[in-house]
Backbone as CSV, one residue per row, in Angstrom:
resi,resn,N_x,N_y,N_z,CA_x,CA_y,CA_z,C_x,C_y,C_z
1,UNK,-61.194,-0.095,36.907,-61.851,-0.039,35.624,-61.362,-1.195,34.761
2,UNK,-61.982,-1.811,34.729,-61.985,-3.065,33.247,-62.124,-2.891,32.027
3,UNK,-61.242,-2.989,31.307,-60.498,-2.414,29.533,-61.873,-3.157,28.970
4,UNK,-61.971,-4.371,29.392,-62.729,-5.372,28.530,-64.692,-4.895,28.616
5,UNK,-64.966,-4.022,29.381,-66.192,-3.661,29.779,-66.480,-2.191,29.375
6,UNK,-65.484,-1.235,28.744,-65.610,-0.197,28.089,-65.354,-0.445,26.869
7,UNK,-66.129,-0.440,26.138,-66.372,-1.249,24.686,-65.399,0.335,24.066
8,UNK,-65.361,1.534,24.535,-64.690,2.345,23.501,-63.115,1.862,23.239
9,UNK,-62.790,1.492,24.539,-61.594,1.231,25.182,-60.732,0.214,24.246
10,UNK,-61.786,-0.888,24.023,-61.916,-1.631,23.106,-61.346,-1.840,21.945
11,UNK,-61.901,-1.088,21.552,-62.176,-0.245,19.699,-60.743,0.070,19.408
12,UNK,-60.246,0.869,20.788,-58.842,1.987,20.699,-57.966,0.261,21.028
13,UNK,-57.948,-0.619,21.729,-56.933,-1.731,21.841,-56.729,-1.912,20.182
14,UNK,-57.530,-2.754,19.943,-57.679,-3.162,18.446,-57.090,-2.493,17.300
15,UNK,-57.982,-1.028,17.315,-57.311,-0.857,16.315,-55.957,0.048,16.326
16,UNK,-55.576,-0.224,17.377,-53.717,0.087,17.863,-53.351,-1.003,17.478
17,UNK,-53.590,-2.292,17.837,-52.957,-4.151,17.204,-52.800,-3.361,15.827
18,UNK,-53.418,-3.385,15.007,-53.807,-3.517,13.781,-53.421,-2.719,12.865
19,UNK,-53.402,-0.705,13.841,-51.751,-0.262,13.389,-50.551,-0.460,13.435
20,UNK,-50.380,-1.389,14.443,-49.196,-2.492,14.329,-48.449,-3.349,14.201
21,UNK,-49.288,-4.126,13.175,-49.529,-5.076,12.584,-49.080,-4.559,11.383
22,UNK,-49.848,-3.443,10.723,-49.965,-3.085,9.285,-48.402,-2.303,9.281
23,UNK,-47.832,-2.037,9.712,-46.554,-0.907,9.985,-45.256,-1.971,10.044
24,UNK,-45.528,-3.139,10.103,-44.533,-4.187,10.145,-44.349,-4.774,8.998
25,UNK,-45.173,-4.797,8.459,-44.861,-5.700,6.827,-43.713,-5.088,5.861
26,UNK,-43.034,-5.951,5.479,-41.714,-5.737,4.880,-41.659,-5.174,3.652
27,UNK,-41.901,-4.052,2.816,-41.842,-3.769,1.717,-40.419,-4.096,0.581
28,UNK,-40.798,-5.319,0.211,-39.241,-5.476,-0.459,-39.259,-5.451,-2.383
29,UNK,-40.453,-4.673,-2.309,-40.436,-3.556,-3.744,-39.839,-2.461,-3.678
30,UNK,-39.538,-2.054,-2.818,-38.370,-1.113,-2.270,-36.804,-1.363,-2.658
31,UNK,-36.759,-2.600,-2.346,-35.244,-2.930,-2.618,-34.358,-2.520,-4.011
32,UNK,-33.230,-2.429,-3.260,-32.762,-1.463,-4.460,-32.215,-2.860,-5.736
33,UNK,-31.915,-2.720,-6.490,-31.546,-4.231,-7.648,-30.242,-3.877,-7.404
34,UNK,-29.569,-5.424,-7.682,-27.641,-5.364,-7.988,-27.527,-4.797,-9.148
35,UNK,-27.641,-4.413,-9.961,-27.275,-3.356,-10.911,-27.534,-2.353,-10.298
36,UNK,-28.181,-2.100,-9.642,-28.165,-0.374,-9.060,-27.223,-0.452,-8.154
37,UNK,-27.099,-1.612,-7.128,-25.771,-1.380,-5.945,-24.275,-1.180,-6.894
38,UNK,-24.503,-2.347,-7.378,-22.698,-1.852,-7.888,-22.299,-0.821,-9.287
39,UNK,-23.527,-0.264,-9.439,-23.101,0.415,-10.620,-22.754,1.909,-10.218
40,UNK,-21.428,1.593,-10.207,-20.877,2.820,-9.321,-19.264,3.068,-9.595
41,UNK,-18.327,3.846,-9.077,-17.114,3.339,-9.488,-16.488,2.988,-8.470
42,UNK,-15.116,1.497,-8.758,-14.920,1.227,-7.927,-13.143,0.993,-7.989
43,UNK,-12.457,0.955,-6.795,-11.004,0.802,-6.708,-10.895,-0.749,-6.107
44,UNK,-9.195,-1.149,-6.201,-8.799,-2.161,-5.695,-8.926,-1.981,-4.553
45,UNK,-9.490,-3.168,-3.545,-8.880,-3.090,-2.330,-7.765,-4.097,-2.204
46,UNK,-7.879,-5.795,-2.566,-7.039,-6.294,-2.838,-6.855,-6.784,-4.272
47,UNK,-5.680,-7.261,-4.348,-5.465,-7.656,-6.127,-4.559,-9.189,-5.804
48,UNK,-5.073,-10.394,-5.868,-4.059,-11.659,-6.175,-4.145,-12.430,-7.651
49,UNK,-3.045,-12.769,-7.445,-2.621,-13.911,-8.636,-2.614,-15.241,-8.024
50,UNK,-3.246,-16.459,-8.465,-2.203,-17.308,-7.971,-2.924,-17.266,-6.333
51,UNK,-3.275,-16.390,-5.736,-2.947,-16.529,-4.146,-2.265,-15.478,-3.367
52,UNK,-1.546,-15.053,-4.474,-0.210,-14.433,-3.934,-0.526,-12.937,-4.023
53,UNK,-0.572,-12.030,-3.282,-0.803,-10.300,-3.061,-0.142,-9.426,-4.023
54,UNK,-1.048,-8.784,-5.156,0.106,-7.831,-5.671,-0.413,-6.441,-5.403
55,UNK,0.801,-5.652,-4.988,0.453,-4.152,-4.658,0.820,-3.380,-5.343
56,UNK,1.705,-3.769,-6.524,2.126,-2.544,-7.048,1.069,-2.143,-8.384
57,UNK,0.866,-0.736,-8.538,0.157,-0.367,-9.565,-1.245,-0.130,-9.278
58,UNK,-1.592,-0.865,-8.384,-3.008,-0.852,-7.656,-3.820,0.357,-7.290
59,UNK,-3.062,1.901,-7.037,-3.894,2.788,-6.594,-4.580,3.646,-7.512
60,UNK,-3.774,3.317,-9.147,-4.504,3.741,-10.416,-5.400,3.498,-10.806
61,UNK,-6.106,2.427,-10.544,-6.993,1.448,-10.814,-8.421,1.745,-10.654
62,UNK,-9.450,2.150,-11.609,-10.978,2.543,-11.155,-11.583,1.845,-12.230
63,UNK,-12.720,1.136,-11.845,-13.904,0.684,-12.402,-14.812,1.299,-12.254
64,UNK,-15.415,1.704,-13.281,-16.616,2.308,-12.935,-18.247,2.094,-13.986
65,UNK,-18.979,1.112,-13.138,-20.299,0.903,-13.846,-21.482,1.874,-14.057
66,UNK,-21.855,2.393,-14.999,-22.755,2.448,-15.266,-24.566,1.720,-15.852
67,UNK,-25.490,2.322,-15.571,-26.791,1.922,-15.629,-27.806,2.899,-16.340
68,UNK,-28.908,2.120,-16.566,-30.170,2.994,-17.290,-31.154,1.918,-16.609
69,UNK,-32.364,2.846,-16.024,-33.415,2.265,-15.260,-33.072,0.603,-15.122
70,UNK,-31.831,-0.104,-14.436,-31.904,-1.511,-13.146,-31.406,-1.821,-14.600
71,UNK,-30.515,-1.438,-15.992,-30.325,-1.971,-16.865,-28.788,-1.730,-16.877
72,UNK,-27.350,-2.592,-16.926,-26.461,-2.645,-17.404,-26.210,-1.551,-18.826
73,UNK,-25.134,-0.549,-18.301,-25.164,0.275,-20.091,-23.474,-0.417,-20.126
74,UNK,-22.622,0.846,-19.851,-21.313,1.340,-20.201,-20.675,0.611,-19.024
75,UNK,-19.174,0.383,-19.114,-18.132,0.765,-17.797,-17.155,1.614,-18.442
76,UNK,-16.418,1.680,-17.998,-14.379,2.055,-18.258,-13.704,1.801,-16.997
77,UNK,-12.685,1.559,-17.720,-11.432,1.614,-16.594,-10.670,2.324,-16.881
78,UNK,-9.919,2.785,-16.033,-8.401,3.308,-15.773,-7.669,2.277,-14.733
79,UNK,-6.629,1.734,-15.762,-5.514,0.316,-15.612,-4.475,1.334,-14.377
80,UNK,-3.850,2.792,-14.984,-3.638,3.028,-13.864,-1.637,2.276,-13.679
81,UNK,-1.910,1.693,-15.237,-0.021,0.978,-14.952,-0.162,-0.151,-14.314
82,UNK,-1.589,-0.622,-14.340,-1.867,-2.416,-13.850,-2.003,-2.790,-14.850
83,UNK,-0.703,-4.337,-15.200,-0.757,-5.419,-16.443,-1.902,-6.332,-16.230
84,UNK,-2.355,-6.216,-14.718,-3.690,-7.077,-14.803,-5.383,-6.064,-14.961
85,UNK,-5.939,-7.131,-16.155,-7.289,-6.623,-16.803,-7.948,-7.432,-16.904
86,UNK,-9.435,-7.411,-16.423,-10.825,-8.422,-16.702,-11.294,-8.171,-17.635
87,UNK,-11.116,-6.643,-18.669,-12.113,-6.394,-19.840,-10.690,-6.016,-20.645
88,UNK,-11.511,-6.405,-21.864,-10.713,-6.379,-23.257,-10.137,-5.147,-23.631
89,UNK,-11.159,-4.330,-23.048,-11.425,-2.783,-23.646,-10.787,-2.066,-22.414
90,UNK,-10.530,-0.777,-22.257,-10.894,0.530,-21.308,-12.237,0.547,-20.988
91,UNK,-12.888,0.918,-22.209,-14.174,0.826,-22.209,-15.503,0.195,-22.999
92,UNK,-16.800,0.115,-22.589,-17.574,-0.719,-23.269,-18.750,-0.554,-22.627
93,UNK,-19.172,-1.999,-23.070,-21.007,-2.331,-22.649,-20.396,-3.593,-21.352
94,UNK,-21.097,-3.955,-20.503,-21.422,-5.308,-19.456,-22.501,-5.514,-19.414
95,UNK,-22.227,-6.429,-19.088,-24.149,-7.370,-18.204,-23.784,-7.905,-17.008
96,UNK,-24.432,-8.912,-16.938,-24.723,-9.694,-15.929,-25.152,-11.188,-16.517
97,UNK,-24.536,-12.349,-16.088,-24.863,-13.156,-16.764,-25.036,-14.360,-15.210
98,UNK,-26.312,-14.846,-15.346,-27.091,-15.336,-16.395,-28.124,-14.263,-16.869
99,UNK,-28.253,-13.654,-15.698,-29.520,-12.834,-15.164,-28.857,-11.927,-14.526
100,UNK,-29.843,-10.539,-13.993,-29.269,-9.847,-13.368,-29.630,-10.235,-11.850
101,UNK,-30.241,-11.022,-11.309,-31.150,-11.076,-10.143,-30.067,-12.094,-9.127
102,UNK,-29.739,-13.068,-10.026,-28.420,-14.137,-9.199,-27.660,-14.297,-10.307
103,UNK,-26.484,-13.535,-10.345,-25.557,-13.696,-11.460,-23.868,-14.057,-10.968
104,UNK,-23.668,-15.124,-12.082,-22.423,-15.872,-11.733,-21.516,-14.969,-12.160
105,UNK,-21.563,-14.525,-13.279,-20.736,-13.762,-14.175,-20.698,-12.605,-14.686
106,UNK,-19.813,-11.603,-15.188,-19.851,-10.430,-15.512,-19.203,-10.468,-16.585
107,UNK,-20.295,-9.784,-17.917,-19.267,-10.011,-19.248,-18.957,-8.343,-19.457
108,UNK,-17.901,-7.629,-19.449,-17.275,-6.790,-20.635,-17.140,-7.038,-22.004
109,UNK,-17.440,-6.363,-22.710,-16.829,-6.024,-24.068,-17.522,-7.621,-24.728
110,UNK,-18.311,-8.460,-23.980,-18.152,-9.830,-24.702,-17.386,-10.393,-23.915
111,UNK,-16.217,-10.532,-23.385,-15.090,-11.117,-22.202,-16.108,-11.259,-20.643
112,UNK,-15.988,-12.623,-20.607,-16.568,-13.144,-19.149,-15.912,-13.225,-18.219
113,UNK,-15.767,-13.072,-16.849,-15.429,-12.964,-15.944,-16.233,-13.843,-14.766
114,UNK,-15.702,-14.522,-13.557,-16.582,-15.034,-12.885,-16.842,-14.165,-11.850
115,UNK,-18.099,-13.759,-11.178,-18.745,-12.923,-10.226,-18.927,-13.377,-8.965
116,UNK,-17.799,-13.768,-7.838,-17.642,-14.506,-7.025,-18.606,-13.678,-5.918
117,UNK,-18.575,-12.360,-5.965,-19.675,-11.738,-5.377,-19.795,-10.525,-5.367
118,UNK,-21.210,-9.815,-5.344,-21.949,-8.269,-5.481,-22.316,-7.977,-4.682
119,UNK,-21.982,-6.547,-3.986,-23.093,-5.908,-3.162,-22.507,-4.448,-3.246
120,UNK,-23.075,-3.352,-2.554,-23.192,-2.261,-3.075,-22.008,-1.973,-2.240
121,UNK,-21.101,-2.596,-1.317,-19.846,-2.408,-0.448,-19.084,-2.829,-1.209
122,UNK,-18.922,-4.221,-2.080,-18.003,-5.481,-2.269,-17.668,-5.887,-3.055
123,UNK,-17.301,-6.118,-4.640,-17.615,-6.690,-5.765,-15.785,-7.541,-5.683
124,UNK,-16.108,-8.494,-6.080,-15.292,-9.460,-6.250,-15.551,-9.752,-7.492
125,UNK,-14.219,-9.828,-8.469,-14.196,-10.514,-9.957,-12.858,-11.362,-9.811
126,UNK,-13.231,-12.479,-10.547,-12.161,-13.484,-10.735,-11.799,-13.637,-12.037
127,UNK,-11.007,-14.110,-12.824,-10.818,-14.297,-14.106,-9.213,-15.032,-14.462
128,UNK,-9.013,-15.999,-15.479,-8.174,-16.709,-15.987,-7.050,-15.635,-16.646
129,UNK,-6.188,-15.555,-16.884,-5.046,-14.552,-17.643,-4.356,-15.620,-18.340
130,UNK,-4.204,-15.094,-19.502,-3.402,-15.643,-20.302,-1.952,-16.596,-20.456
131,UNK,-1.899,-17.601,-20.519,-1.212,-18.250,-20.262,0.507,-18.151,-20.703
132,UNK,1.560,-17.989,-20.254,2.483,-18.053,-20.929,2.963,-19.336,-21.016
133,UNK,4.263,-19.499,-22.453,3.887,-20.851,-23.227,4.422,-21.457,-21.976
134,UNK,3.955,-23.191,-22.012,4.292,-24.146,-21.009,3.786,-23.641,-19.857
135,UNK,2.952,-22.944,-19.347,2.653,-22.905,-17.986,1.165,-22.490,-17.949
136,UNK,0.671,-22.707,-16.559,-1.146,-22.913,-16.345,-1.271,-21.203,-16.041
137,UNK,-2.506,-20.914,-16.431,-3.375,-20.143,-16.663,-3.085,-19.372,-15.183
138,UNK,-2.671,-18.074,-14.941,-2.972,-17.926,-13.762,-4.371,-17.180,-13.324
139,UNK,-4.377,-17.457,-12.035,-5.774,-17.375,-11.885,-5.897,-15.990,-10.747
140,UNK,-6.665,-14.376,-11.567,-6.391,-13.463,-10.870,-7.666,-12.793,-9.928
141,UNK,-7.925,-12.157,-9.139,-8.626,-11.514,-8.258,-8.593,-10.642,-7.674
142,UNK,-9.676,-10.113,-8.315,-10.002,-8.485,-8.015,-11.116,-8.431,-6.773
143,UNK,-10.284,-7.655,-5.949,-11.597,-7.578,-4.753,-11.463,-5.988,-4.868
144,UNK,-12.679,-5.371,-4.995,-13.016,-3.808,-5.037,-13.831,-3.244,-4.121
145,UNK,-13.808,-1.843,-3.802,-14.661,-1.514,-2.720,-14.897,0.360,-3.276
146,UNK,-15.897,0.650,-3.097,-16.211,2.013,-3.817,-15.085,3.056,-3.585
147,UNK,-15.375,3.625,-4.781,-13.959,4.835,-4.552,-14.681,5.924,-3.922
């Protein structure tokens, strides 16, 4: 029997392609936004200064973002007995700066931070600390991972 000479046979090839065709297209209005991945709370996984590993004080430590419909609201922290802080406050308002869609930066309270990277596993914040007199800025990093 020849597929190509039973015209019903036909009909049923085709429009099987064509349910399979249509069942492949990528819906990426679906996707969830980076304000929705990381707005969540989150702990240290690592903490450096400098380069250099600090562990102590670290297991106190929670960030936690909040949102309103793919919109930046509130965070807080609990420091937890960590002298190192990215926001001014405990608590407050953030964004996302520039944009929320590819953003370099994360402001607290007004206080910027650089956003070395987001995802709903990962958030990395970097930020300058205050200098004591005669010496350079050290330079600290927060790598977090959901609590």
């Amino acid at each position: 029997m020849n597929v190509f000479r039973n015209p019903f046979l036909l009909v049923v090839l085709f429009c099987s392609l064509f349910l399979v065709k249509c069942t492949c297209d990528d819906d990426t209005d679906d996707a969830e936004s980076l304000v929705a991945q990381i707005s969540q709370s989150w702990k240290i996984s690592t903490l450096t200064v400098n380069g250099d590993a600090v562990t102590e004080d670290i297991d106190g430590f929670t960030l936690t973002l909040n949102q309103n419909a793919d919109a930046p609201t509130t965070y807080s922290i609990t420091t937890g007995g960590l002298a190192y802080n990215f926001a001014p406050n405990t608590s407050g308002d953030w964004t996302l700066a520039p944009n929320n869609e590819n953003p370099t930066s994360i402001v607290f309270s007004g206080s910027t931070a650089t956003l070395v990277s987001a995802s709903s596993t990962q958030l990395v914040i970097r930020y300058n600390e205050a200098a004591a007199d005669g010496k350079p800025e050290p330079v600290v990093q927060f790598t977090l991972v959901p609590r």
